[in-house]
SELODO-485393 format. One line per field, with one value per residue (C-alpha): z, x, y. Coordinates in pm, 1 decimal. Layout:
<rs>
pz	c(Z,...)
px	c(X,...)
py	c(Y,...)
</rs>
This chain:
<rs>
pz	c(7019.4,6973.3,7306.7,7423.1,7553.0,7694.2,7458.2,7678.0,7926.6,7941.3,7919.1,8387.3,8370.8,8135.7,8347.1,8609.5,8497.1,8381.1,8763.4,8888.2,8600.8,8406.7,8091.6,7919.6,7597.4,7425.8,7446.3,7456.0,7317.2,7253.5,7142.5,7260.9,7562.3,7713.6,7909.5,7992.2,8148.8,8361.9,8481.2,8587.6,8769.2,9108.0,9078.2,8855.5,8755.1,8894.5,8571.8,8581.5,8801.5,8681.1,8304.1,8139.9,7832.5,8081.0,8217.1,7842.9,7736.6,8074.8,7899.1,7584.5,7645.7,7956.2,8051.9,7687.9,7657.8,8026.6,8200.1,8401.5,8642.1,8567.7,8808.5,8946.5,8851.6,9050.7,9011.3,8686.7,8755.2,8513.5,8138.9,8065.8,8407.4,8385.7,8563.8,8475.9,8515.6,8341.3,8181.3,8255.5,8124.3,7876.1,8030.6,7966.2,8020.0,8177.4,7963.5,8067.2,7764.2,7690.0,7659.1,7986.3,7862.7,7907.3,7696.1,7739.2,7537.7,7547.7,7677.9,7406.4,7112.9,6757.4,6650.1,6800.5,7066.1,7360.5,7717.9,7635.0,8020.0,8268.9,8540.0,8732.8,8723.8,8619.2,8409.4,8053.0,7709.6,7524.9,7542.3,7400.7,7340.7,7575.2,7258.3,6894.8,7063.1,6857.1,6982.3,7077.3,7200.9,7470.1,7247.2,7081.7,6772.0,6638.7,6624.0,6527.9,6445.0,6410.9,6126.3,5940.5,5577.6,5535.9,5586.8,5257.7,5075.1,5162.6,5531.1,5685.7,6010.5,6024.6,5949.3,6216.3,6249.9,6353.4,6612.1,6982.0,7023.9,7238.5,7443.7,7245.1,7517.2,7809.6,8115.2,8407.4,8677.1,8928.0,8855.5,8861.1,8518.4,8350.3,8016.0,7765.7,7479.6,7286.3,7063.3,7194.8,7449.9,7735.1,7878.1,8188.8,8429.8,8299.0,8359.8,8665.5,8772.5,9132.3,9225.9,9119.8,9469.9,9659.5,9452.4,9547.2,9873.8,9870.5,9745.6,9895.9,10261.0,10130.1,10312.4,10059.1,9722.3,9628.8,9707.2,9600.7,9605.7,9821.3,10080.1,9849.3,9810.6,9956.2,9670.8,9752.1,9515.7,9584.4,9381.6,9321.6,9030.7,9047.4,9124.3,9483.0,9575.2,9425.2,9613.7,9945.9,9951.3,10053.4,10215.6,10578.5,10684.0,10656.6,10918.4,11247.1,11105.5,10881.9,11110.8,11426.1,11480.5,11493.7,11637.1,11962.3,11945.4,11868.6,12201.2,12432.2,12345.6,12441.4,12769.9,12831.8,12972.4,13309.7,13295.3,12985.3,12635.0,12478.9,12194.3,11895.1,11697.5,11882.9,11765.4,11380.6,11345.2,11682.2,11618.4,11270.1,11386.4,11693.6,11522.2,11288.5,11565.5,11515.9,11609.8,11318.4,11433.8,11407.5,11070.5,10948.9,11007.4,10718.5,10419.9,10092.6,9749.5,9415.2,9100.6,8733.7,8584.5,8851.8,9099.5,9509.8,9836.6,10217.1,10411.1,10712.0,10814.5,11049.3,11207.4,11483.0,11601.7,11568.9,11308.3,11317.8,11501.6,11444.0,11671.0,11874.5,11955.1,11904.6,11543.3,11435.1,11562.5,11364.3,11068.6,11087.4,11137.0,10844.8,10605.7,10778.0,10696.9,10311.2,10311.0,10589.5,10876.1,10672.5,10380.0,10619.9,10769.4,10500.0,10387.7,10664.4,10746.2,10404.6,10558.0,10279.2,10315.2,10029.2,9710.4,9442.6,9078.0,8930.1,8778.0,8919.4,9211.8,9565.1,9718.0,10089.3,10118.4,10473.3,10513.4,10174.5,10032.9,9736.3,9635.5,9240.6,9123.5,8854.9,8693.0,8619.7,8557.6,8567.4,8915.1,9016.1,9134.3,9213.2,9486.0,9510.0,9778.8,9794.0,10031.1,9973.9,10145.5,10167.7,10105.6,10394.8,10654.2,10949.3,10865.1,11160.7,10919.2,10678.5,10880.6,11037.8,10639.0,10633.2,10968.5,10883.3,10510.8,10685.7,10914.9,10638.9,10343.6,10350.8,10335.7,10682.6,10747.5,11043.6,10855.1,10435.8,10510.6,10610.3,10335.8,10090.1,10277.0,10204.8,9838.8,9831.0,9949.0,9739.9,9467.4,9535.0,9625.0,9284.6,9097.0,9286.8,9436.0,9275.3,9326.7,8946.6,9064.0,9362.5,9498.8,9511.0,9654.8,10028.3,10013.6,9701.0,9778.3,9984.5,9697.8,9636.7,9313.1,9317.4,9127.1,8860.7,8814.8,8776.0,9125.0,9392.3,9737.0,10075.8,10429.1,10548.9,10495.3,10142.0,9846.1,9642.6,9565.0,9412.2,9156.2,9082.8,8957.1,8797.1,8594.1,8484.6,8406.4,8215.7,8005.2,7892.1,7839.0,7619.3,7456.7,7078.0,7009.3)
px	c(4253.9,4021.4,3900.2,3612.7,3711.1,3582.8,3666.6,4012.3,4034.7,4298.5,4180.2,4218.5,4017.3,3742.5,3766.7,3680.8,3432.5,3229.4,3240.7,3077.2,2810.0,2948.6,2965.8,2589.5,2567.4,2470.2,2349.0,2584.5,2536.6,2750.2,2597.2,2269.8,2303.5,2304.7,2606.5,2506.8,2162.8,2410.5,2635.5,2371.2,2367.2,2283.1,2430.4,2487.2,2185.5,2120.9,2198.1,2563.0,2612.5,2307.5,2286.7,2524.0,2496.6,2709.3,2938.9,3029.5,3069.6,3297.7,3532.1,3621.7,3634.2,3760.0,3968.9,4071.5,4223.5,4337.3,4650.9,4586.5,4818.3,4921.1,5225.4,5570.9,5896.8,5903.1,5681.8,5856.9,6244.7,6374.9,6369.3,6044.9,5918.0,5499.8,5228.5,4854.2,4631.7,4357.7,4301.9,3906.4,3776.8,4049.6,4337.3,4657.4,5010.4,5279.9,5560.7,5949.4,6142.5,6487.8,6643.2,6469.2,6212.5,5869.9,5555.3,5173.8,5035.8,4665.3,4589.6,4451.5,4557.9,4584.9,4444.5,4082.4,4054.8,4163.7,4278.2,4688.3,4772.3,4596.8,4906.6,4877.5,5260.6,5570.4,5859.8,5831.7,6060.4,5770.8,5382.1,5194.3,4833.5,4645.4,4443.2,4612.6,4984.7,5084.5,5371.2,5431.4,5755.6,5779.0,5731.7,5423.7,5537.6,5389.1,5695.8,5588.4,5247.6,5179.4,5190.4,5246.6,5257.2,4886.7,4792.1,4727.8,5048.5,4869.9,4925.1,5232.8,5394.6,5544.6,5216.6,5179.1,4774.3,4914.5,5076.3,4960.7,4819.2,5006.0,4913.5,5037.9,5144.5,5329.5,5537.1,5629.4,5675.8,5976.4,5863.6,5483.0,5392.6,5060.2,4981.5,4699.1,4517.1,4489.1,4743.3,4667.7,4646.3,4852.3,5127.9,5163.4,5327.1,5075.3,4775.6,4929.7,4969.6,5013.4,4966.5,5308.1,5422.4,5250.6,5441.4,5754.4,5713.9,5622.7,5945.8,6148.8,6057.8,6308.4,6664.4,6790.1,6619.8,6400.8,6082.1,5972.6,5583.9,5639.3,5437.1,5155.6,4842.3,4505.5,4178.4,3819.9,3569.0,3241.4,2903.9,2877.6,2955.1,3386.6,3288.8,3101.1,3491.7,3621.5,3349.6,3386.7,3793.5,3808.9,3456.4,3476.9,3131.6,3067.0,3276.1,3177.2,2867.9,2953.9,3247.9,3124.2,3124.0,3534.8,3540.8,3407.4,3647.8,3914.8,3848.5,3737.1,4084.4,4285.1,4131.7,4121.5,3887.7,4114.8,4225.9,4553.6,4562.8,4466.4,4727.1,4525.1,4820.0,4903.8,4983.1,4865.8,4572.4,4444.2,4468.1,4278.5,4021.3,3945.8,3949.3,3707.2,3471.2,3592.3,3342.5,3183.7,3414.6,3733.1,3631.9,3604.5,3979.0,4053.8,4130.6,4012.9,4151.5,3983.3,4249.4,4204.3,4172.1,3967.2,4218.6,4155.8,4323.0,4270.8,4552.1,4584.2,4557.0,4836.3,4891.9,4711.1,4800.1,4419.3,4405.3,4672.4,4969.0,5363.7,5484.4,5791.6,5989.5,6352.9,6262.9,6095.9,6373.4,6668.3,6428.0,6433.9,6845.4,6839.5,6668.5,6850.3,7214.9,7028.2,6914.3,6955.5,6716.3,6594.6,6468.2,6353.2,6156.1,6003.1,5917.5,5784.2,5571.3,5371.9,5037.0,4820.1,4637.1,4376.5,4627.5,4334.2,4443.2,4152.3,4041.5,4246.8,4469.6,4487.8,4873.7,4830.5,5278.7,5261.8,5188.6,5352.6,5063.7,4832.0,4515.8,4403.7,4054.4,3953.4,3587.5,3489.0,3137.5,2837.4,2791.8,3105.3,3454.9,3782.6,3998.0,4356.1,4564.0,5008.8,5261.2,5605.4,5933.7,6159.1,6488.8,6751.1,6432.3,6398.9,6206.4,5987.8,5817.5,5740.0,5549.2,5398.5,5258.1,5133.7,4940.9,4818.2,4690.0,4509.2,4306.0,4259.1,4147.6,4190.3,3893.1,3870.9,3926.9,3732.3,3699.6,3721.7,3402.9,3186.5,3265.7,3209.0,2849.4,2757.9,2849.2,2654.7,2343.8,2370.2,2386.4,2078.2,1906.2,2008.4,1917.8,1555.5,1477.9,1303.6,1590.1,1669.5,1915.7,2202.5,2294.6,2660.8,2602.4,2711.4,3011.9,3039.3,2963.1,3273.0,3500.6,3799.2,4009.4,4380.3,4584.9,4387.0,4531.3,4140.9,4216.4,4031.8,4078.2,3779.5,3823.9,3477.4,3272.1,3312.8,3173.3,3467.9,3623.0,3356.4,3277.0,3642.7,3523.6,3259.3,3363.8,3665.1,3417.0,3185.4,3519.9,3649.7,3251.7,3210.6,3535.4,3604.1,3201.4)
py	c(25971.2,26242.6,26413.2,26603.0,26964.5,27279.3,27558.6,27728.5,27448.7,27188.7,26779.8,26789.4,27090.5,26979.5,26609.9,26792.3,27041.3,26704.5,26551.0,26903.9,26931.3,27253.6,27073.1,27002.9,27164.1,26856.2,26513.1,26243.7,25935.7,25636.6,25268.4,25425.5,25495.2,25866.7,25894.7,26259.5,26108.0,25841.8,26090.7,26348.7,26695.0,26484.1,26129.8,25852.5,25648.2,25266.9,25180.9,25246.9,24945.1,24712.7,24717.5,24456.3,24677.0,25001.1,24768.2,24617.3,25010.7,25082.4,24786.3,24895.7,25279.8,25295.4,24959.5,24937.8,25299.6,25434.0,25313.9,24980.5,24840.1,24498.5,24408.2,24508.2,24421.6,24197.7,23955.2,23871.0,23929.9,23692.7,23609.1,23372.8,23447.6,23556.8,23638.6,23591.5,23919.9,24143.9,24412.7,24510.9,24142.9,24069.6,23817.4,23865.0,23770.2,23998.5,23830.8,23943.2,23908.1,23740.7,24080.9,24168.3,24379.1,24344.1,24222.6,24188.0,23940.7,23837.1,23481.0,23265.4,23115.7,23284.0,22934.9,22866.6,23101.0,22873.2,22957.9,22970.5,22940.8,22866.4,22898.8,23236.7,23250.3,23064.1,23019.8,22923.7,22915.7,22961.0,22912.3,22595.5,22567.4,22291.9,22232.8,22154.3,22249.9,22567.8,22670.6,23108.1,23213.9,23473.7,23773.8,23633.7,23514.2,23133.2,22915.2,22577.2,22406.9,22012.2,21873.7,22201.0,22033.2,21958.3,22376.2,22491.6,22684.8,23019.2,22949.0,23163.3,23072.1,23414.5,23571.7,23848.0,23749.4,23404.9,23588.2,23637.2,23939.8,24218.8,24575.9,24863.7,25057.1,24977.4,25145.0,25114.1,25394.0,25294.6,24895.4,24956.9,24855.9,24980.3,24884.0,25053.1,24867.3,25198.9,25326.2,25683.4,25881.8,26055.2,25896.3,25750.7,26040.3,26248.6,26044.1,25961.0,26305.8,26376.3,26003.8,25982.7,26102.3,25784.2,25540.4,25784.9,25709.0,25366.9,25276.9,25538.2,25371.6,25091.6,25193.2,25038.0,25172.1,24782.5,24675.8,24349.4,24216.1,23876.4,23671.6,23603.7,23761.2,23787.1,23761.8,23842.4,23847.7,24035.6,24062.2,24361.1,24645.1,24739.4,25100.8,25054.8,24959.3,25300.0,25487.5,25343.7,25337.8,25759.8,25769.0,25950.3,25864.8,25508.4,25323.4,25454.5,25232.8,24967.5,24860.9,24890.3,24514.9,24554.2,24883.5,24697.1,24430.3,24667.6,24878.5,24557.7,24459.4,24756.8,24767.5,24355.8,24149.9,24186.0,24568.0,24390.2,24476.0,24100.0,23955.4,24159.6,24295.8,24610.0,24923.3,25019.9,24714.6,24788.6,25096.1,25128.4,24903.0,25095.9,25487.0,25370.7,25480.8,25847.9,26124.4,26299.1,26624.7,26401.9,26259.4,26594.6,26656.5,26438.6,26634.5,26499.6,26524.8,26453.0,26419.6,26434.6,26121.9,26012.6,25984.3,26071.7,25988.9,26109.5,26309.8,26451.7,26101.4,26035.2,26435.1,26430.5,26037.5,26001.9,25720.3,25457.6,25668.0,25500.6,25284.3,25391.0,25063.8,24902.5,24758.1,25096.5,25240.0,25032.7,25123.4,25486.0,25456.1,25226.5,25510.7,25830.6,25648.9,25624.0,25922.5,26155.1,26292.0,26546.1,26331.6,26053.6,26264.9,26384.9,26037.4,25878.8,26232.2,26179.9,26172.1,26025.3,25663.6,25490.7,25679.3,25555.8,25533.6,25510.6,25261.2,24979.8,25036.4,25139.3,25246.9,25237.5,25330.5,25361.5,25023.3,24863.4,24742.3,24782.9,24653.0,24556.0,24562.7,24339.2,24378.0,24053.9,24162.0,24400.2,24280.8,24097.6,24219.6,24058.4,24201.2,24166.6,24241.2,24225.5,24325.6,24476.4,24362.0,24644.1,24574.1,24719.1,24716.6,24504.6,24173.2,24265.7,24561.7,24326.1,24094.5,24387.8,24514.0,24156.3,24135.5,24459.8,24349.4,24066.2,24236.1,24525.5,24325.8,23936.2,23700.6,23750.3,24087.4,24217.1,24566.3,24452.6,24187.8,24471.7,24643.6,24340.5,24285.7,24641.2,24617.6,24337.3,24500.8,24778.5,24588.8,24410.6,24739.6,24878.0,24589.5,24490.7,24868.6,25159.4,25404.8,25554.1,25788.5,25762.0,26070.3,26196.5,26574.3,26573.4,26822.5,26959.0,27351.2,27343.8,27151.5,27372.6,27395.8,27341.1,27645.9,27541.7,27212.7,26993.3,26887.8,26963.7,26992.0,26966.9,26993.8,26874.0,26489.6,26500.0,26260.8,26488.7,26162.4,25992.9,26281.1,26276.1,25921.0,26044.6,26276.1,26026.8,25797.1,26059.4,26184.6,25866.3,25718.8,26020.5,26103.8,26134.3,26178.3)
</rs>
């Protein structure tokens, strides 16, 4: 794929030189629209999350070339086992094949276009269309059609355009699978980059090695654009407001209506809820980090027992001896010190390790989003910890999440604002004179209330809007 560089930069550097407005020597235009203009010195334009003509561009050059993560391992352990999912608005089907491999094939027919399954998961042999029953097996390939005599002699059941249609590229990175519609491009650990290590530790807090997605899954859908999720996930200033509602709760409830903590999940939910309310000083303890590629997370998170401290009780304690026998005291303690929370791999999933969960965003359009959330079992780990993950994901982003439904309310009013408002431009300054390069790596690094994160976005988005013109 042909990119767009800086003369003596490498592809993180230019990314990131993009994000902080040090590349304008020319217009650029793609379809007609100025992505230059969008981007902007200040902010991206209202436009980038209104105009259905952006958010169709945003699909095919940036959910139809990057890496987008479409399941784990797990979810589809067994031969003919799938699982329904998306790729920007495309559906597809992660397919594992008979010799155990893996396969995404797009979900409709080669015949008429029609919805192949409608199941979100399952077991099949092969894959039948609801409409004139042509018949795929798991790799794609048309099998059998009714009544194949009366097709003219042209017509070729082992014709590959009879055959379902199938990503290009696919990986998987220690069972997270991502999958890319374009033929080119970097591969996977290096788009991944440093993100790699939050996946690490995800499934290094399994004593015994496995992690397996189980207990279902939470989905929210919002209306509003898939990028006012990305903005708000490593965003230091907005919940002492937005969540003050559970903030309250959170701290009536440690102190009890009669001097006794009330039966709100102690510990880590409590916890959360209640150091939303952080003072501006304490927020400003969180370190922020803006990756290539769009990627950002938080750390500094956990040091200071401020936000969310660990518990210290009998089955935390069995844990930790469960992971020191695997690994030693050393190395446990190096993986359950990794102080990072809201690991965003742009564009499409959040790792949250410390508490074995991740979250999947799904554009479904210009101004609606899908949410996903999943928890982890780890395998060799008191069952306690995984009901603790799943209490946890409940209050942090079910349907009726105390924190997640103030978030979805203020996407929503953005979104109106943006769409019925004058504003032109949004403004994504506050920080950046105190944004610090990495060795340069095109990562950056900031130690104050930083929107750092979101012009890592940015200047992902700008790159992949603009590249090869």
């Amino acid at each position: 794929m042909p990119v767009l560089t800086t003369p003596g930069k490498s592809l993180v550097e230019t990314i990131f030189d993009l994000g902080h407005s040090k590349f304008h020597t020319r217009r650029i235009m793609v379809d007609n629209i100025d992505i230059e203009a969008i981007a902007g010195k200040q902010g991206m334009l209202a436009r980038a999350y209104t105009d259905p003509e952006v958010f169709k561009l945003e699909m095919e050059r940036i959910f139809q070339r990057v890496w987008i993560f479409v399941g784990h391992e797990s979810q589809v352990p067994k031969p003919g086992n799938f699982r329904r999912t998306s790729i920007g608005t495309n559906e597809v089907l992660l397919v594992r094949q008979k010799d155990y491999s893996l396969k995404i094939l797009f979900n409709n027919c080669a015949h008429r276009g029609t919805r192949l399954c409608a199941a979100a998961e399952g077991n099949r042999t092969s894959f039948i269309c609801p409409y004139h029953a042509w018949t795929f097996d798991l790799d794609g390939t048309l099998k059998g059609v009714p009544d194949v005599e009366s097709y003219p002699t042209s017509f070729d059941i082992n014709d590959p355009s009879l055959h379902l249609k199938s990503a290009p590229r696919l990986q998987d990175y220690r069972g997270f699978i991502f999958a890319s519609l374009s033929e080119q491009g970097p591969n996977l650990i290096d788009y991944l980059g440093k993100m790699t290590d939050a996946i690490d530790n995800l499934v290094d807090r399994a004593p015994d090695g496995i992690i397996s997605v189980d207990g279902g899954h939470f989905r929210v859908r919002y209306s509003g654009n898939w990028k006012l999720h990305h903005e708000n996930a490593n965003d230091t200033v907005h919940p002492g407001f937005v969540h003050e509602s559970s903030v309250t709760a959170a701290r009536q409830s440690q102190k009890g209506k009669r001097g006794k903590a009330e039966p709100i999940d102690d510990g880590q939910t409590r916890g959360m809820m209640a150091s939303n309310g952080l003072s501006p000083k304490d927020w400003n303890t969180i370190e922020l980090n803006g990756m290539s590629n769009g990627h950002s997370f938080m750390s500094g998170f956990y040091k200071s027992g401020l936000l969310a401290p660990q518990r210290d009780d009998d089955v935390t304690r069995t844990y930790r001896t469960a992971l020191e026998k695997a690994h030693g005291k050393k190395r446990t303690d190096a993986i359950l010190g990794m102080d990072r929370f809201n690991n965003l791999i742009w564009p499409n999933l959040n790792v949250n390790s410390q508490f074995h969960q991740i979250r999947v965003v799904h554009p479904i359009s210009v101004n609606e989003t899908v949410i996903e959330g999943y928890c982890f079992r780890l395998k060799g780990a008191p069952e306690e910890i995984f009901y603790r993950s799943i209490r946890f994901l409940g209050t942090l982003v079910s349907p009726a999440s105390m924190i997640f439904s103030d978030d979805l309310e203020i996407f929503e009013r953005i979104q109106h604002g943006l769409e019925n408002g004058k504003l032109e431009r949004l403004d994504h300054r506050r920080g950046m004179a105190t944004d610090k390069p990495l060795n340069g790596t095109g990562n950056f690094h900031s130690t104050t209330s930083s929107e750092l994160p979101l012009r890592s976005q940015r200047a992902a988005w700008k790159y992949w809007m603009s590249a090869g013109q």
